[in-house]
C-alpha positions in Angstrom: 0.0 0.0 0.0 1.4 3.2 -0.8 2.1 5.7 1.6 0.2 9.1 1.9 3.0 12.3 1.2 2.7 14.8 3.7 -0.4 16.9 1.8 -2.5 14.0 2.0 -4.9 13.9 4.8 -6.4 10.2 4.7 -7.9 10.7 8.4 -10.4 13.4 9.4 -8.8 13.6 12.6 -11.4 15.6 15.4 -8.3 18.0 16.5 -7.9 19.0 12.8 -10.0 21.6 12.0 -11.4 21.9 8.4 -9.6 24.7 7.8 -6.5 23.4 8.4 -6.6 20.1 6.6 -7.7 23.1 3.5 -5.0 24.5 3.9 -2.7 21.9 4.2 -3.7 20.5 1.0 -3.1 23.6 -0.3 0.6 24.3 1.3 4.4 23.9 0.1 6.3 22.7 2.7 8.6 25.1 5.0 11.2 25.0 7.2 9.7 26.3 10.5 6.4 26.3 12.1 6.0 28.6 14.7 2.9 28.3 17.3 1.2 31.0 19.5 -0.9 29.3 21.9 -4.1 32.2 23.0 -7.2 32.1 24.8 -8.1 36.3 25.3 -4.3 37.3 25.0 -4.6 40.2 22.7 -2.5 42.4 24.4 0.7 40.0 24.7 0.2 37.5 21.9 0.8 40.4 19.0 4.4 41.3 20.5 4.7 37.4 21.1 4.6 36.6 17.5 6.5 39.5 16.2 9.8 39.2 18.3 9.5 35.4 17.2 9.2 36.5 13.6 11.5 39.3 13.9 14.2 36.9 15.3 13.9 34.4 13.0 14.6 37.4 10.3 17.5 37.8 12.0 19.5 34.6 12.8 17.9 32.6 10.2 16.8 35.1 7.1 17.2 31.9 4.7 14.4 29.7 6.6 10.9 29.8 5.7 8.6 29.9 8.6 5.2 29.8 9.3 3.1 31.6 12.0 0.4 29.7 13.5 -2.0 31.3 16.3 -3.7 28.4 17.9 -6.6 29.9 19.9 -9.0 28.4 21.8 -12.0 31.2 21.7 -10.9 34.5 22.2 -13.5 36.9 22.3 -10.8 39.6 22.3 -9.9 39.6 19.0 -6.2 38.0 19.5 -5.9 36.2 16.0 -6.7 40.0 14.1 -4.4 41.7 16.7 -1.5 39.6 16.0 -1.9 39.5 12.5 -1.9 43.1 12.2 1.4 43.0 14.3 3.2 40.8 11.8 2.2 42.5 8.6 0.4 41.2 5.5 3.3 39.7 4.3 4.2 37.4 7.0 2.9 33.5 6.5 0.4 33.2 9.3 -2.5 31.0 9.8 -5.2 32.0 12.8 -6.6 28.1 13.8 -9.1 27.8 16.4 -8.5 24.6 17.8 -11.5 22.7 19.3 -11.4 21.6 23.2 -12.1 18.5 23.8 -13.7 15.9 26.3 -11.0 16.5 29.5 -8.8 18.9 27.9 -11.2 21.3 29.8 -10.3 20.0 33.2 -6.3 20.5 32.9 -5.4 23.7 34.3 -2.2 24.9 32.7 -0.1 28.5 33.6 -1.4 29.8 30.0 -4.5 30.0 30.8 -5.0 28.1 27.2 -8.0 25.4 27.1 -7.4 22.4 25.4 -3.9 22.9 25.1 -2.7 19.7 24.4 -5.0 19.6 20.8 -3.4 22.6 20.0 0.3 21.2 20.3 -1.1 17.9 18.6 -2.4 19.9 15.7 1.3 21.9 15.6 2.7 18.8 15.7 0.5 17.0 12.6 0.8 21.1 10.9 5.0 20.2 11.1 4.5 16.6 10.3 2.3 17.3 7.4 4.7 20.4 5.8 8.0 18.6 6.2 9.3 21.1 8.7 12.7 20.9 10.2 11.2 21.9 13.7 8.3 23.5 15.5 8.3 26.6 18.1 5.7 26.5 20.9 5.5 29.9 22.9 2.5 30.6 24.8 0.9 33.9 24.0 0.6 35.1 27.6 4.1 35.5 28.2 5.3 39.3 28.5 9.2 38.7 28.2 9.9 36.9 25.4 12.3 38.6 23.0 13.8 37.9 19.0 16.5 35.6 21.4 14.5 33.6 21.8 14.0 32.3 18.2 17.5 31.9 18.0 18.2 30.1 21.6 15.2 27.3 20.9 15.7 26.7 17.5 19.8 26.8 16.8 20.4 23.6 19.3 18.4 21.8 16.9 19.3 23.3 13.4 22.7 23.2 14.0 23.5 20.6 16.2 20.5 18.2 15.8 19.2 18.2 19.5 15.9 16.5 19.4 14.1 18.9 21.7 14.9 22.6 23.9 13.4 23.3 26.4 13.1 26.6 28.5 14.6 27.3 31.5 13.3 30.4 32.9 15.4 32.8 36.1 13.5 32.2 39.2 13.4 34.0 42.8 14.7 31.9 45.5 11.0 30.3 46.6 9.8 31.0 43.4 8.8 27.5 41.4 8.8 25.2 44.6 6.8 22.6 43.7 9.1 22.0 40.6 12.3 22.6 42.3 11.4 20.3 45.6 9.1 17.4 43.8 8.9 17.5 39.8 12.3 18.2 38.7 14.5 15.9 41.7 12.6 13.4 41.0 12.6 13.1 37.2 16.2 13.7 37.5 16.4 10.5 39.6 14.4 8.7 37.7 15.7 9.3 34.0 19.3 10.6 35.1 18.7 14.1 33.0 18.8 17.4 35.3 15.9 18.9 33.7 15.1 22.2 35.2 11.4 23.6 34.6 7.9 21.3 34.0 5.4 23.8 33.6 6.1 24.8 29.7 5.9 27.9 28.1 8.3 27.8 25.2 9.5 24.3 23.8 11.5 23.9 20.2 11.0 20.0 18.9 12.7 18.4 15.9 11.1 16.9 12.6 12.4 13.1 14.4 11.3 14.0 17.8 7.7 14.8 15.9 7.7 11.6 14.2 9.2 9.0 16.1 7.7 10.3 19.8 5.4 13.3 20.1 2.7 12.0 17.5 2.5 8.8 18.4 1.3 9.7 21.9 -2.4 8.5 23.6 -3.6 12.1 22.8 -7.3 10.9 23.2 -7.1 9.8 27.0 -4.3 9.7 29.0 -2.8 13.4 27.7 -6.0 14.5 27.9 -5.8 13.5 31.6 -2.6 14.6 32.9 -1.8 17.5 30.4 0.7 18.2 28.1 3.9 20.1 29.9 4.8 17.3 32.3 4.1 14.6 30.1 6.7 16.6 27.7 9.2 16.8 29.8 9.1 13.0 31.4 9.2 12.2 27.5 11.9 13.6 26.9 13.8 12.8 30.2 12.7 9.1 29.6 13.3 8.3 26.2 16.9 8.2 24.0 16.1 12.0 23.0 18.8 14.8 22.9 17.9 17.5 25.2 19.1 21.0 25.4 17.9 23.7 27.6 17.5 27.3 26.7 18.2 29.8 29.4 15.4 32.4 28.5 15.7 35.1 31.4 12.9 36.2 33.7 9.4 34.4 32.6 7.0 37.3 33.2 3.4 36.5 31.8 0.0 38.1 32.1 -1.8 36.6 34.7 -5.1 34.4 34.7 -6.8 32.4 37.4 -5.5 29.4 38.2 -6.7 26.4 39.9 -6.4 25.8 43.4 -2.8 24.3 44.9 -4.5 20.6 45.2 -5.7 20.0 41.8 -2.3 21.7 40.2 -0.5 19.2 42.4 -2.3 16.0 41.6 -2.3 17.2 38.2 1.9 17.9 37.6 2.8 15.1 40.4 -0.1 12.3 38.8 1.5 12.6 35.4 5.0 11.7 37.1 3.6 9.1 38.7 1.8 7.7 36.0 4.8 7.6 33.4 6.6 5.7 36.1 4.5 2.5 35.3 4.9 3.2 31.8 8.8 3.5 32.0 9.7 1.3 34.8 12.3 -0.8 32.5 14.3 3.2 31.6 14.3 4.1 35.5 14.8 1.0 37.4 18.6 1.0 36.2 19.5 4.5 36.1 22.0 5.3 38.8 22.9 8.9 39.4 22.1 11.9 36.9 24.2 14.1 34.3 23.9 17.6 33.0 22.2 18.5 30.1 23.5 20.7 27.4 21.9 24.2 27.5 22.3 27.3 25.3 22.1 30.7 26.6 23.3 32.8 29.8 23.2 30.7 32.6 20.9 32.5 36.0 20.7 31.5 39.0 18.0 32.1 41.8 17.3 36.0 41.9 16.7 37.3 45.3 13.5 39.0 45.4 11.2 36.8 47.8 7.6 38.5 47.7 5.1 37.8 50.7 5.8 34.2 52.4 3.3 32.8 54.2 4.8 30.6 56.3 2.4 30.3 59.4 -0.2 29.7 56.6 1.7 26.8 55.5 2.3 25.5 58.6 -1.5 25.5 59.6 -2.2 23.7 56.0 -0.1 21.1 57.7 -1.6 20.6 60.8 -5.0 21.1 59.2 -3.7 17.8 57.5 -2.4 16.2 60.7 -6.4 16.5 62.0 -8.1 15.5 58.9 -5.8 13.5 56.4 -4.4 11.1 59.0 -6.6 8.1 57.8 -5.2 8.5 54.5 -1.8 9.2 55.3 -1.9 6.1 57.8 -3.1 4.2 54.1 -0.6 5.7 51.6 2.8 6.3 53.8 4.6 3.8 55.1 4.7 3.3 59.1 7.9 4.5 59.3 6.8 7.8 57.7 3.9 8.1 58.8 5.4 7.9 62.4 7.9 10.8 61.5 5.0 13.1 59.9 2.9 12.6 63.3 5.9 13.5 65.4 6.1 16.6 63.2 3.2 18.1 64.4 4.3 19.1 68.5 6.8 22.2 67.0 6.0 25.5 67.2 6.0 27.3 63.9 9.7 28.7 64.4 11.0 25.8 64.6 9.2 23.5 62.3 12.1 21.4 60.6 10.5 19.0 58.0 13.9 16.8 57.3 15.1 16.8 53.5 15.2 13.0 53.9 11.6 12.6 55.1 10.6 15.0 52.3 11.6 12.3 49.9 10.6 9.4 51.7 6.9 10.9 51.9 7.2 11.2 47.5 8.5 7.8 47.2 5.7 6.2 49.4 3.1 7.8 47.6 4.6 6.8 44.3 4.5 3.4 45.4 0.7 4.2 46.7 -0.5 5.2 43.2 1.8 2.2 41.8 -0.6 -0.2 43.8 -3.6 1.5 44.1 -4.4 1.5 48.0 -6.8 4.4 47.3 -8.5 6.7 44.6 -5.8 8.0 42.7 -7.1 11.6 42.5 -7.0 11.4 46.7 -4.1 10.4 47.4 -2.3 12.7 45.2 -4.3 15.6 46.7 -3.5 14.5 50.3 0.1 15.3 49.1 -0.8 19.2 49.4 -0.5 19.4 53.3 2.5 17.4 53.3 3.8 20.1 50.2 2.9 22.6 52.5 4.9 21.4 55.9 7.9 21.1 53.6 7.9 24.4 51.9 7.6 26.3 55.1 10.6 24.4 56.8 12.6 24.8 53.5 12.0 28.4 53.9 12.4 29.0 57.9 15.7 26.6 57.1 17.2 29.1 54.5 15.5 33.1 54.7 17.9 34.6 56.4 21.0 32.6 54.0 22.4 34.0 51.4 20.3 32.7 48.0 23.5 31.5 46.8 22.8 28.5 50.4 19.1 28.3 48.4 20.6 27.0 45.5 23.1 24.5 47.5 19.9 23.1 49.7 17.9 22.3 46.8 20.9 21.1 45.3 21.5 18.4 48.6 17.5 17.4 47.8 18.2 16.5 44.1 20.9 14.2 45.9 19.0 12.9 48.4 16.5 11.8 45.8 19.1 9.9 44.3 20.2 8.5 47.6 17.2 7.6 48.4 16.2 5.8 44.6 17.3 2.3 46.5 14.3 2.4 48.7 11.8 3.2 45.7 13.0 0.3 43.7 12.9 -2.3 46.7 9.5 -1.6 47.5 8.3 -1.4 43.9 9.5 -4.7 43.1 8.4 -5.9 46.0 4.8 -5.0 45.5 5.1 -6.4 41.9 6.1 -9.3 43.4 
């Protein structure tokens, strides 16, 4: 049977607008496909798209690229906004891409429903055209600049990364769910230091397209989790070359967002569920590396904003009273002695050990692995827990220099790979 080229569209697939499989059918292929992902972003999404195109004009004046605003509904008029910021003459196709079945349920920092349909139809858009790569950038982000083109895209143009992602300049308590949970633990896992989960600008190859991101379950399991983490465990997990792009301060307009519980269970639930899925990569993995990034380096900035840490504290104790059923279900007795014995501090000096931290993530890794309780509970009883750590992370290092920050989140990362022993005895055990 003979293969369909790229302009043939043998599949009405229910992400693929109409429009779009028109104008594919009606395309020469390019070389880049750039992606704007909107919902009501019309007064960041214009300057998005035209420092993209602008920097593309300038490192890469040979390349043909193609603009496409995936929207999901804006009743602000985004799509004619940033067209009229790129000019007539600028290839640019406005797409609004449908939201579907759970989509509408994944929260996501831009604000953008149904965001993982529109990075499957950028995907298929790059597939289908024969692009070299595809640019991601969500349209709520005020600080992007024309470096950006260059830092996401020349890792994989000229040195044939498979994938960049960002890595954004944080303040020291800035990002603490990633820095304390997502990214130690997919660095013990996988063995790749990868620094930031929560998206924003990605770069992916034509092979990473092909071989990896298309061939995804889209329809459910995406749909469940989202896209950003699943992303990022992708490429941490598989044989991909990664590179990181160090894109400066990420400063975006800001929308509501859900509440702390469902975000956790959410970015921590799509960990946990690509564990199962790539127990055979991160059984064997022993210790971690560096990945190659592009870009001026940043370390934590020192700015720390309003820290609630008596609220924290009370989240935890509020957990202590009413999650301790659940915690006695999902923790091991060990650790669940140690969290009880938490509780008679006073707030000053509230010490949640590093160690303990880790030991809490593992148990309830192994929880979700064997299904002692609902899924979506358990993960959300992890909020408290969050919550106890963050403040003693905090009361442990506010009066330090940032630069002792950096060297305590640092000593986690390690301690997660100390600790990987424990995870894998226990797993196997319960497969067992």
């Amino acid at each position: 049977m003979d293969q369909p080229t790229p302009n043939e569209h043998p599949l009405a697939e229910p992400y693929l607008p109409e429009s779009v499989r028109e104008r594919l059918g009606q395309s020469d292929p390019t070389d880049i496909v750039v992606g704007v992902l909107t919902f009501n972003d019309g007064t960041t999404a214009p300057t998005v798209a035209k420092v993209l195109l602008d920097g593309f004009r300038r490192s890469v004046p040979e390349r043909k690229v193609l603009l496409v605003n995936c929207d999901a509904g804006s009743q602000d008029g985004t799509a004619d906004l940033i067209e009229q910021a790129v000019g007539r003459d600028a290839a640019f196709w406005p797409v609004r891409h449908p939201v579907l079945g759970s989509s509408l349920h994944v929260v996501s920092e831009s604000g953008v429903p149904g965001r993982d349909v529109a990075i499957r139809l950028l995907a298929t858009v790059t597939e289908r055209l024969t692009a070299k790569l595809c640019l991601i950038v969500d349209g709520n982000l005020k600080s992007a600049d024309q470096r950006w083109s260059e830092l996401l895209t020349s890792p994989i143009l000229d040195k044939g990364a498979d994938c960049v992602l960002p890595q954004f300049s944080r303040n020291r308590y800035e990002g603490t769910l990633t820095n304390t949970l997502l990214a130690p633990l997919t660095r013990a896992l996988y063995g790749k230091r990868l620094t930031y989960h929560q998206g924003g600008a990605y770069a992916f190859s034509d092979q990473f397209i092909r071989s990896l991101l298309l061939s995804q379950p889209w329809d459910d399991e995406i749909a469940l989790y989202g896209i950003d983490g699943w992303v990022t465990t992708l490429a941490a997990a598989e044989a991909a070359d990664v590179c990181e792009a160090m894109l400066g301060p990420r400063v975006r307009q800001a929308k509501p967002m859900a509440d702390l519980s469902t975000i956790l269970a959410q970015s921590v639930g799509c960990i946990f569920h690509m564990m199962e899925r790539y127990q055979s990569i991160w059984e064997p993995v022993k210790g971690s590396r560096m990945v190659s990034t592009i870009g001026e380096p940043a370390g934590l900035g020192e700015s720390v904003g309003a820290l609630h840490v008596e609220r924290m504290i009370h989240g935890f104790r509020q957990g202590l009273r009413d999650l301790v059923p659940i915690w006695q279900i999902v923790l091991a007795p060990d650790t669940f002695q140690q969290i009880l014995e938490l509780g008679i501090d006073e707030a000053d000096s509230f010490r949640f050990p590093s160690s303990l931290w880790v030991q809490v993530v593992y148990d309830l890794a192994l929880a979700y692995h064997d299904r002692l309780l609902h899924r979506e509970h358990l993960l959300k009883s992890l909020t408290q827990l969050y919550l106890g750590y963050t403040a003693s992370l905090i009361l442990t290092t506010r009066a330090l220099p940032v630069k002792r920050v950096e060297e305590e989140l640092e000593r986690l990362a390690v301690e997660y790979e100390t600790m990987k022993p424990y995870l894998i005895q226990r797993w196997r055990w319960s497969d067992g």
